[in-house]
C-alpha positions as CSV (number, residue, x, y, z in Angstrom):
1,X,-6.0,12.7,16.9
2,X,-6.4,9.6,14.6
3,X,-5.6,6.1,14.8
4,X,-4.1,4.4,11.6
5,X,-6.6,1.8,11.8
6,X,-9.4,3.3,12.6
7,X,-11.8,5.1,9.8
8,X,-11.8,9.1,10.1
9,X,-15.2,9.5,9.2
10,X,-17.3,7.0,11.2
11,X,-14.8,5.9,13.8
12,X,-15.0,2.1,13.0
13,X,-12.3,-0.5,12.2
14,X,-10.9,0.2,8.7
15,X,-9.1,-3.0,8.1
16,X,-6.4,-1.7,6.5
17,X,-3.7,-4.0,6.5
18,X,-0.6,-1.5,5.9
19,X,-1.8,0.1,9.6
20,X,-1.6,-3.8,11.2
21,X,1.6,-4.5,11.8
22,X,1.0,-8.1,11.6
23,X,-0.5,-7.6,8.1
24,X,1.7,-4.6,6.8
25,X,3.3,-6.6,4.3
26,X,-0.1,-7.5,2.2
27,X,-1.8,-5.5,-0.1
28,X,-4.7,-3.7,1.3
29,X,-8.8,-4.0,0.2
30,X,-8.6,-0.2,-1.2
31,X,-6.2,-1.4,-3.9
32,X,-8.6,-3.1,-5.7
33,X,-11.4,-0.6,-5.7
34,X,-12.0,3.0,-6.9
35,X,-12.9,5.7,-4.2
36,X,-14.8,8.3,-5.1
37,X,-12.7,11.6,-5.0
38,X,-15.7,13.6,-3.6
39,X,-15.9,10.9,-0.8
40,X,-12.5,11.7,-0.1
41,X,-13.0,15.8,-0.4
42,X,-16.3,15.8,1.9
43,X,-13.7,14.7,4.9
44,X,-12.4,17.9,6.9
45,X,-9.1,19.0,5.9
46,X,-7.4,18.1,9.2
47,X,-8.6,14.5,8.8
48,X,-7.6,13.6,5.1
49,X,-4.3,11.7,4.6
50,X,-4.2,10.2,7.9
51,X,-6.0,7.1,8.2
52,X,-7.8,4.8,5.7
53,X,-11.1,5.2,5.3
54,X,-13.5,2.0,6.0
55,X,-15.2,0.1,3.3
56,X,-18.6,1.1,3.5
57,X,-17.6,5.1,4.4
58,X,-15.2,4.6,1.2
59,X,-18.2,3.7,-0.9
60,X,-16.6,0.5,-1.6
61,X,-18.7,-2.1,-0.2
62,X,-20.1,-3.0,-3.3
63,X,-17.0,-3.6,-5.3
64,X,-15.6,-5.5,-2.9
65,X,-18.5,-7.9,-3.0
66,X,-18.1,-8.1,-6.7
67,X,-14.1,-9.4,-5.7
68,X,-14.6,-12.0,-3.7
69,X,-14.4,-15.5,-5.7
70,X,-17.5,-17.3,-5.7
């Protein structure tokens, strides 16, 4: 079983604001970045589409870095 805000492939908090519901409202961090379908593919089928991927499992780490105002 998953948990919305938990990340499918390592088990770690996701921050994925559409699965808070204090936060649902805002858009969230994988908007604003490109995820690698392979990533994506190398999950098992029964895990895909059902919770968010984390940040650094997404690949994303980096352009999220490159985001953030300086």
């Amino acid at each position: 079983m998953t948990t919305p805000t938990l990340c499918p492939a390592c088990g770690g908090r996701n921050d994925c604001t559409l699965a808070d519901p204090r936060t649902v409202d805002q858009a969230c961090w994988c908007y604003s970045v490109t995820i690698d379908k392979a990533v994506l593919q190398a999950l098992p089928p029964e895990l895909r589409n059902k919770a968010c991927l984390c940040p650094r499992c997404a690949q994303a780490d980096e352009q999220l870095r490159g985001a953030e105002p300086t």
